[in-house]
C-alpha positions as CSV (number, residue, x, y, z in Angstrom):
1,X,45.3,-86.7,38.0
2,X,46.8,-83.7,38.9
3,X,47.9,-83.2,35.5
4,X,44.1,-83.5,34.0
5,X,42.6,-81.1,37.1
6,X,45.3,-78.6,36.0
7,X,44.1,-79.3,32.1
8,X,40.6,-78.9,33.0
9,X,40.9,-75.3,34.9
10,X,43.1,-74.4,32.0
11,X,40.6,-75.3,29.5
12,X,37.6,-74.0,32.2
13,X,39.6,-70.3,32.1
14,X,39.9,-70.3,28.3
15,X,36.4,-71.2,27.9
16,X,35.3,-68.8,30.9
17,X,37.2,-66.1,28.8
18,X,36.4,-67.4,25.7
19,X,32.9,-66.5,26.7
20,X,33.7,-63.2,27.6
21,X,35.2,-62.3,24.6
22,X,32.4,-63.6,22.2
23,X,30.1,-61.4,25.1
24,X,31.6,-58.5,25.3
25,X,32.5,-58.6,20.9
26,X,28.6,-58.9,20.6
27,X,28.0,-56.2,23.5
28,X,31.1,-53.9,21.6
29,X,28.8,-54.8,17.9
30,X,25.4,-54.1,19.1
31,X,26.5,-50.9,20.5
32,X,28.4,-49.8,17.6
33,X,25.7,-51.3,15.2
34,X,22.4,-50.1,17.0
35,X,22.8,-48.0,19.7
36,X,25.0,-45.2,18.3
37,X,22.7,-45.2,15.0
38,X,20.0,-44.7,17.5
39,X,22.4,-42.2,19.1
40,X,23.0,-40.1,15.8
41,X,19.8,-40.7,14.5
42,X,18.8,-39.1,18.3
43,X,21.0,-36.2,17.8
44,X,19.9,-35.8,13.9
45,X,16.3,-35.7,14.7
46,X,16.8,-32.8,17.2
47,X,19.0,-30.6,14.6
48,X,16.6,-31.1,11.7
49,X,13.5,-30.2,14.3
50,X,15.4,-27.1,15.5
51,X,16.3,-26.3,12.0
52,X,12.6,-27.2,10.6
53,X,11.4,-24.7,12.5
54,X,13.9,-22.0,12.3
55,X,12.8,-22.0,8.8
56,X,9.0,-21.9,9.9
57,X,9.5,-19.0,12.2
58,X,11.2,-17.4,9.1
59,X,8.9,-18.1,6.9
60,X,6.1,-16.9,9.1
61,X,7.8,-13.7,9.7
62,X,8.4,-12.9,5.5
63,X,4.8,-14.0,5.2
64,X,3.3,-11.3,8.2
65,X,5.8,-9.0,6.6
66,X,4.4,-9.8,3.3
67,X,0.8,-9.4,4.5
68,X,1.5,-6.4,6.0
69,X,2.9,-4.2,3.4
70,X,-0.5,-5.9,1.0
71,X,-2.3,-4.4,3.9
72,X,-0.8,-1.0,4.0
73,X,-0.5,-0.3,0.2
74,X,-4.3,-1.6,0.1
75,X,-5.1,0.6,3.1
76,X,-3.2,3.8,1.6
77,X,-5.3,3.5,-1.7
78,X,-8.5,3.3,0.3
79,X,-7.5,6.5,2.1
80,X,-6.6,7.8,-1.2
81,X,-10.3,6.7,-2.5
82,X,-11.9,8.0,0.4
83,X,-9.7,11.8,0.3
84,X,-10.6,11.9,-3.5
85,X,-14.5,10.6,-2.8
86,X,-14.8,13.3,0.0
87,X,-13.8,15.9,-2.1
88,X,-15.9,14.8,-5.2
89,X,-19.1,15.1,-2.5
90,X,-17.7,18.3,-1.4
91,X,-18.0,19.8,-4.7
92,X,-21.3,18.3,-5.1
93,X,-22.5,20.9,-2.6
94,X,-20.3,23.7,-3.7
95,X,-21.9,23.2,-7.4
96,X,-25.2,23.4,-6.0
97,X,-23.7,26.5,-4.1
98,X,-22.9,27.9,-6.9
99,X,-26.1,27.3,-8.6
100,X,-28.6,29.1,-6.3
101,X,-26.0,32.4,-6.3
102,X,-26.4,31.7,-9.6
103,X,-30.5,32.9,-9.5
104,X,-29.0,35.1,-6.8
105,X,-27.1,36.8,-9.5
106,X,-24.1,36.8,-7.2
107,X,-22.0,35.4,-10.3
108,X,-18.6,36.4,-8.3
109,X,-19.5,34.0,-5.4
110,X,-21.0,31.4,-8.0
111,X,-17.7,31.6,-9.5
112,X,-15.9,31.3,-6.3
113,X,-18.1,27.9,-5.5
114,X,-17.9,26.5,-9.0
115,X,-13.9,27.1,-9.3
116,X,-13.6,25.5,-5.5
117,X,-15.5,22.5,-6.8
118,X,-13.9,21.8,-10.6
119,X,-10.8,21.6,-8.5
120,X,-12.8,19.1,-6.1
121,X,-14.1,17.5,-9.1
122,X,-10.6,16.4,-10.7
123,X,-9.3,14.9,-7.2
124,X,-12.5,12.8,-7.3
125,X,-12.2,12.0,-10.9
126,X,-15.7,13.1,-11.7
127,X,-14.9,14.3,-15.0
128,X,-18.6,14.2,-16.5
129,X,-19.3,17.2,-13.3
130,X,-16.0,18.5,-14.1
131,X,-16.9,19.4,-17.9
132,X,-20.2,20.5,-17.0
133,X,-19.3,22.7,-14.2
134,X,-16.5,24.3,-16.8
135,X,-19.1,24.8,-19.7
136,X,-21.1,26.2,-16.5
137,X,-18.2,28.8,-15.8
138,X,-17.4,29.5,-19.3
139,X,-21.0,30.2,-20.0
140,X,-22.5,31.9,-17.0
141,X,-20.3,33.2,-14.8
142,X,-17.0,34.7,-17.3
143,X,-18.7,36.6,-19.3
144,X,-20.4,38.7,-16.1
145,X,-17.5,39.0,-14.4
146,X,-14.7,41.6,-14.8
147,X,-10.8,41.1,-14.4
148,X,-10.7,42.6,-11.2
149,X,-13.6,40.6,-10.0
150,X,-12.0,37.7,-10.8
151,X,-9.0,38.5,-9.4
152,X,-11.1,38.7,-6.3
153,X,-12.4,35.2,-6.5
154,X,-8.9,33.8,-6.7
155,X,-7.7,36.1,-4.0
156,X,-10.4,34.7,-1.8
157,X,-9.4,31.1,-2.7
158,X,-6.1,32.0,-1.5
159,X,-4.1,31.8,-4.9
160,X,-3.1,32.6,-7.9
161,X,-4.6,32.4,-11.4
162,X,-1.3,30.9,-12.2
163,X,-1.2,28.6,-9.0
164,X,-4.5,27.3,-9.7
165,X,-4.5,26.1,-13.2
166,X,-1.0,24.6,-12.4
167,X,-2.3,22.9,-9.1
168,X,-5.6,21.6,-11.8
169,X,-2.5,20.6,-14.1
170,X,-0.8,18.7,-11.2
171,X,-4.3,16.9,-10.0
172,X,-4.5,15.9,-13.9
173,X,-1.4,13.8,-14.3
174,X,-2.7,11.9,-16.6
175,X,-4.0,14.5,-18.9
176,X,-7.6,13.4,-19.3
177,X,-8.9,16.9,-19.3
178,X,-6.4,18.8,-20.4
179,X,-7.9,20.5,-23.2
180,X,-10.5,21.9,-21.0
181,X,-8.5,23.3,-18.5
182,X,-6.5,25.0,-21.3
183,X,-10.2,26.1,-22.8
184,X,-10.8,27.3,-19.3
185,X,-7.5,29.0,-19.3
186,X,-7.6,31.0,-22.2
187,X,-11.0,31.8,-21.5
188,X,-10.3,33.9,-18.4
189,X,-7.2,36.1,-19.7
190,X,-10.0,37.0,-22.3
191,X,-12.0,38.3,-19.4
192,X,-12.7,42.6,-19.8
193,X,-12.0,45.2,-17.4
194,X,-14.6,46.3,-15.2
195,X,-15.4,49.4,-17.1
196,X,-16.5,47.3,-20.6
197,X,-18.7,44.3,-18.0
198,X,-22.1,45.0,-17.9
């Protein structure tokens, strides 16, 4: 009997360990099979989130950086509008100036006003004032005017001839009135001397 109680604690520790094995096989499996999926998938999860919105912040930052040069290119052209709108309304009054010394028959501050505003004119791209106020000029003023009076106009502009017709050049990139600033032009150097005026 000895021999079977010896037999049965044999067979009891294989079977005890038996069971441990199979236990600890399915313990190994499940960890290896669901827990460190769950693990990586863990891990995973946390680099795509960081990287997800790494990408947002960038994104974001390119978009406000976007938005904000739109912004200032739109808000320099409005400040361009405004300066050039300004000086259109500016001319507006220095036309009407110009008119009243005009009945005044102060032609050499008319011509002082009306020169002040065709430049005013251009930089507000008021080119239907702009031709008028030249025929105005041509018509009105040149002919009443002697070189050395006009030399006083653009002395009390605080240029040149020359400086002035290339500054109405350089406002006129785009040469819409180019002929009658050359009309204008040619117009003055035919201007007499004082003695030949009347």
């Amino acid at each position: 009997m000895v021999e079977v109680s010896v037999l049965e604690q044999v067979e009891a520790f294989y079977a005890s360990a038996w069971d441990k094995l199979i236990l600890s096989g399915v313990l190994v499996f499940v960890l290896l099979a669901v827990a460190l999926p769950l693990a990586l998938y863990a891990c995973g999860y946390r680099l795509l989130k960081a990287k997800t919105e790494e990408m947002l912040r960038k994104l974001r930052e390119e978009a406000l950086a976007d938005i904000r040069a739109e912004n200032r290119e739109e808000l320099a052209q409005v400040r361009q509008d405004f300066y050039n709108k300004s000086k259109a309304l500016k001319s507006m009054a220095l036309h009407l100036e110009g008119n009243a010394l005009v009945k005044e028959k102060n032609i050499e501050a008319a011509a002082l006003s009306y020169l002040e505003a065709i430049k005013g004119y251009l930089h507000g791209k008021d080119y239907v004032n702009f031709r008028l106020l030249i025929s105005v000029v041509m018509d009105k003023c040149l002919p009443k005017l002697s070189r050395q009076q006009l030399a006083d106009v653009f002395k009390r502009m605080d240029t040149a001839e020359e400086q002035y017709f290339a500054e109405l050049k350089k406002i006129d990139r785009h040469e819409y009135v180019k002929q009658e600033i050359v009309e204008l032009r040619l117009r003055m150097e035919r201007v007499k001397p004082a003695e030949v005026v009347k």
